[in-house]
C-alpha positions as CSV (number, residue, x, y, z in Angstrom):
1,X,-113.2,-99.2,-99.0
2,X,-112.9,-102.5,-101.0
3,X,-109.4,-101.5,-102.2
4,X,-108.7,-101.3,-98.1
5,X,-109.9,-104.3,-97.0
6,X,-107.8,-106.6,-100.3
7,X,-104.8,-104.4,-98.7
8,X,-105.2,-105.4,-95.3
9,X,-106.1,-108.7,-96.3
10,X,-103.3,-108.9,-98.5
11,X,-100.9,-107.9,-95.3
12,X,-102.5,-110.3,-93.0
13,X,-101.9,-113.2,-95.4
14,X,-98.4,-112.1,-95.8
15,X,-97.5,-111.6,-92.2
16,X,-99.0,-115.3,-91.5
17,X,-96.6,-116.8,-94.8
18,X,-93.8,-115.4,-93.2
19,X,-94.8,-117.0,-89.4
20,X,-95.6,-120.1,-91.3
21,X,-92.3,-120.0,-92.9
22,X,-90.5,-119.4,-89.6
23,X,-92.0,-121.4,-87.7
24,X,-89.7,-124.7,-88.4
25,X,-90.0,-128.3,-87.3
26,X,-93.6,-127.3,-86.1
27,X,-94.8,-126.5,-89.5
28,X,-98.3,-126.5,-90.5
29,X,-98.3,-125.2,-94.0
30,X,-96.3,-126.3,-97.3
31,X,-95.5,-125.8,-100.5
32,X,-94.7,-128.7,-102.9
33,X,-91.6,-128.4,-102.9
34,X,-91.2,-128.6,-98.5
35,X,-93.2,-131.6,-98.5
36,X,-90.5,-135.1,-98.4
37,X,-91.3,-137.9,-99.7
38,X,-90.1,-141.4,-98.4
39,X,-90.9,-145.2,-98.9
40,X,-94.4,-146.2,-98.4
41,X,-94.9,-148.3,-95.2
42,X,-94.8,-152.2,-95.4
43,X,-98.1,-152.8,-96.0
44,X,-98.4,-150.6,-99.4
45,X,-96.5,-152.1,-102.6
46,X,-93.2,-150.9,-102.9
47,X,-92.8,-148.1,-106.1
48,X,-94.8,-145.6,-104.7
49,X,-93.6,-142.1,-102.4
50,X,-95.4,-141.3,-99.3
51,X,-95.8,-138.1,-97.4
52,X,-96.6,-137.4,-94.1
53,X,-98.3,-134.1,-93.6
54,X,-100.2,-134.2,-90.9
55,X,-100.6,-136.3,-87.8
56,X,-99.4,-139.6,-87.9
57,X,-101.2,-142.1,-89.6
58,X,-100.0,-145.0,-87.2
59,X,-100.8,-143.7,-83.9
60,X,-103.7,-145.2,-81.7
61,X,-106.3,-142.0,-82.2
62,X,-105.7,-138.4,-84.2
63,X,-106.2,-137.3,-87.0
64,X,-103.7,-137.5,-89.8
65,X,-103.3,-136.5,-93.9
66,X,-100.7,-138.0,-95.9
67,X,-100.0,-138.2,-99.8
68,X,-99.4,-141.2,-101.8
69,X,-97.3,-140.5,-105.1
70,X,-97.2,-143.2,-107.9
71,X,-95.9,-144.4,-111.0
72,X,-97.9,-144.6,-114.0
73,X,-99.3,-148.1,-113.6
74,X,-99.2,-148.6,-110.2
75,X,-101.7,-150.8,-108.4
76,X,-103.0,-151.2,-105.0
77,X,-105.3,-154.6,-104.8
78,X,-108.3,-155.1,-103.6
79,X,-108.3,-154.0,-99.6
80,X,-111.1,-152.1,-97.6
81,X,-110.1,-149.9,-94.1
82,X,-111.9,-150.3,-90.5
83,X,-112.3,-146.3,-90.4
84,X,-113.5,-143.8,-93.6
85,X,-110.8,-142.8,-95.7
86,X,-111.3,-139.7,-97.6
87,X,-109.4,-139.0,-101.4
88,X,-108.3,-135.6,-103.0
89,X,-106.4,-136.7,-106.1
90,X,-103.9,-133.9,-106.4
91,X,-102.3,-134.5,-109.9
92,X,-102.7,-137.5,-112.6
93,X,-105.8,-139.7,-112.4
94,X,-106.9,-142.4,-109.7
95,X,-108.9,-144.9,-111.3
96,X,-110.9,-146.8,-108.6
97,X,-113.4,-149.9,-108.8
98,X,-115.3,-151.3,-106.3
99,X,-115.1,-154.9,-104.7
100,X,-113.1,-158.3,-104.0
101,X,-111.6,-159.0,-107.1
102,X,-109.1,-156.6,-109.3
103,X,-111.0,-155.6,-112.4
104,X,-110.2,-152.3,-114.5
105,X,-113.1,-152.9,-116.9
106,X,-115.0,-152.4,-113.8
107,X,-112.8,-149.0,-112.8
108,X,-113.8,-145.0,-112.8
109,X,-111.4,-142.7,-113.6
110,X,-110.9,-139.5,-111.1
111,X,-109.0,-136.9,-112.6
112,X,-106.9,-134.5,-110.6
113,X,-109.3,-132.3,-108.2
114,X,-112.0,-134.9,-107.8
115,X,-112.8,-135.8,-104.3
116,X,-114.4,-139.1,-102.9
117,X,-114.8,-140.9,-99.6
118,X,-115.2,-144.7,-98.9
119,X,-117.2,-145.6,-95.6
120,X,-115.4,-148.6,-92.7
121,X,-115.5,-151.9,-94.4
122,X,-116.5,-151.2,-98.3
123,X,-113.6,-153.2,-100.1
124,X,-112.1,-151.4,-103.2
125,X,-109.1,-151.2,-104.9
126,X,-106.8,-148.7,-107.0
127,X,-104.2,-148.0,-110.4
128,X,-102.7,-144.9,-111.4
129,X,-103.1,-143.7,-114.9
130,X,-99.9,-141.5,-115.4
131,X,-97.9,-140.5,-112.2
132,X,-101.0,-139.6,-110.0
133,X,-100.7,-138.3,-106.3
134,X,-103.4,-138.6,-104.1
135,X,-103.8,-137.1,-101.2
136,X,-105.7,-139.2,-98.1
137,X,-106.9,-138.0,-94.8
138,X,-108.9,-139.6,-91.9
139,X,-108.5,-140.8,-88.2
140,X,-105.7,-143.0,-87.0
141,X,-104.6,-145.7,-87.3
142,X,-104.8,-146.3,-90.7
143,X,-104.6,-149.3,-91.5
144,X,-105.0,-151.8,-94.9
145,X,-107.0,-155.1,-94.8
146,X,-106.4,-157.2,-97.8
147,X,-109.4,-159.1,-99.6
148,X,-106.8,-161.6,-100.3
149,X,-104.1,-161.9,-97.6
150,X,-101.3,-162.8,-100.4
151,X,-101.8,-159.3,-101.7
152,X,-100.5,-157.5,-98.9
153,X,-96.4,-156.5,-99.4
154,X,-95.8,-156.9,-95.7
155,X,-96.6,-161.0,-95.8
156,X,-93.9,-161.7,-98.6
């Protein structure tokens, strides 16, 4: 009986890879190597990938996931978001410290599978220790508000 129900189990997962696979521009599943990578939007520092998976992080209301891919070294300053953002760090380590002012004494490191969440309003900032990718997800828009408004990309 157990050796029936893998089997079927096993078919059923197939059969919905190969819809998956088929199903084109409306795709809801990937593989690494589907997912594209582009420039981040304005307000991120330039040097880093992003990838939309899901939704669209812009639009007025919605959900939407995306994935951030950076360069050893790479730094996001201090910033805090009007609606919870929620972090899977998919490969490399995030390190992550809490507050107004850039500090990595002051950082935890979050090594690839950890998960963490930051509720509205609670200002933070980021580095990546090797090439990291992260992967965020929340409800639209999504949006960056700088501690210190000569930090945000989009203003120089």
């Amino acid at each position: 009986m157990r050796k029936l129900v893998l089997g079927i189990l096993s078919v059923c997962f197939a059969v919905c890879a190969a819809a998956v696979a088929q199903s084109g521009s409306n795709q809801n599943a990937f593989t690494p190597d589907q997912i594209k990578w582009g420039p981040p939007p304005p307000f991120v520092a330039p040097g880093a990938q992003l990838a939309v998976i899901e939704g669209n992080p812009m639009a007025s209301s919605g959900d939407f996931t995306i994935r951030l891919k950076m360069p050893n070294g790479y730094k996001i300053a201090p910033h805090w978001h009007p609606k919870r953002e929620n972090v899977t760090v998919i490969s490399g380590s995030f390190k992550v410290g809490m507050g107004d002012k850039f500090d990595q004494t002051k950082m935890t490191t979050f090594p690839a599978g950890s998960f963490a969440y930051l509720d509205p309003d609670m200002h933070h900032y980021a580095m990546a220790s090797g090439e990291t990718i992260v992967q965020v997800h929340g409800m639209s828009p999504l949006q960056f508000n700088y501690v210190n408004p000569a930090d945000d990309p989009s203003k120089r």
